[in-house]
C-alpha positions in Angstrom: -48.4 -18.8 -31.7 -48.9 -18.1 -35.3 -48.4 -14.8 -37.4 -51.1 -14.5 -40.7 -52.1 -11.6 -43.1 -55.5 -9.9 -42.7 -56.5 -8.2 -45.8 -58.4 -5.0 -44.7 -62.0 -3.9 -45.9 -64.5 -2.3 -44.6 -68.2 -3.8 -45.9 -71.2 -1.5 -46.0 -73.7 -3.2 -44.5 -77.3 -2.6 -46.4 -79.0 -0.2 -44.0 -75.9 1.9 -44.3 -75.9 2.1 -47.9 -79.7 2.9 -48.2 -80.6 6.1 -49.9 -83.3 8.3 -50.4 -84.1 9.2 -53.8 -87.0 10.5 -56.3 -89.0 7.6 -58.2 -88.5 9.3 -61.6 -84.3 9.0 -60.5 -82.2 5.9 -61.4 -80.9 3.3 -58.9 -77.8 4.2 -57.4 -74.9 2.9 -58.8 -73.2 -0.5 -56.5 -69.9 -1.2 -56.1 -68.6 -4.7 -56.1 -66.9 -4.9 -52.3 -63.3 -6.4 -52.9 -60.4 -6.8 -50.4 -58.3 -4.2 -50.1 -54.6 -4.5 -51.3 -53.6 -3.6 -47.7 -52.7 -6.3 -45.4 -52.3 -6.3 -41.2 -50.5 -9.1 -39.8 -52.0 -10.4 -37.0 -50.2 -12.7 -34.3 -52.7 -15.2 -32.6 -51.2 -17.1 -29.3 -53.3 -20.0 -27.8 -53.0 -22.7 -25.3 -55.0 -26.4 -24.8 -58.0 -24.2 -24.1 -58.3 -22.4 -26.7 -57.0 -18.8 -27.7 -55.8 -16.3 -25.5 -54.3 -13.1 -27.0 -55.2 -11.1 -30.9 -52.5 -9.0 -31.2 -52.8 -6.8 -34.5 -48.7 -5.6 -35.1 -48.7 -1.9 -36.1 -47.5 -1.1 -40.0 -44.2 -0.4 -40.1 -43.1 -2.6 -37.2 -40.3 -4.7 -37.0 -41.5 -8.3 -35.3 -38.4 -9.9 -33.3 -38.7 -12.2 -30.3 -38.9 -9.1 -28.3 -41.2 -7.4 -29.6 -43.6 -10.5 -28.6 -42.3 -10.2 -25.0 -43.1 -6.7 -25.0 -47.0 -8.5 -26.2 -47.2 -10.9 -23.8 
């Protein structure tokens, strides 16, 4: 097992941040995407064959050897 930070974002992809707009207008104005100062931890568990269980903890959740149990 092995506990990491995510960072959380959420990319647009380029059809969803298509607009419409008059040929006389100017572009639309692009936004550099960055990671978000947020952060999920995420516990991974794997065996010989590979991994077995994501578990994303909850914000605000104390992780103790239980809580794991309570997982698996």
């Amino acid at each position: 097992m092995v506990e990491t930070w995510v960072p959380m974002f959420n990319p647009e992809t380029k059809r969803q941040s298509a607009q419409w707009k008059h040929t006389d207008s100017p572009p639309p104005k692009k936004f550099r995407v960055t990671t978000s100062a947020e952060k999920m931890m995420v516990a991974m568990f794997w065996d010989s064959e590979g991994v077995v269980l994501t578990h994303c903890v909850p914000k605000g959740t104390t992780v103790t050897g239980q809580s794991y149990e309570d997982v698996l």
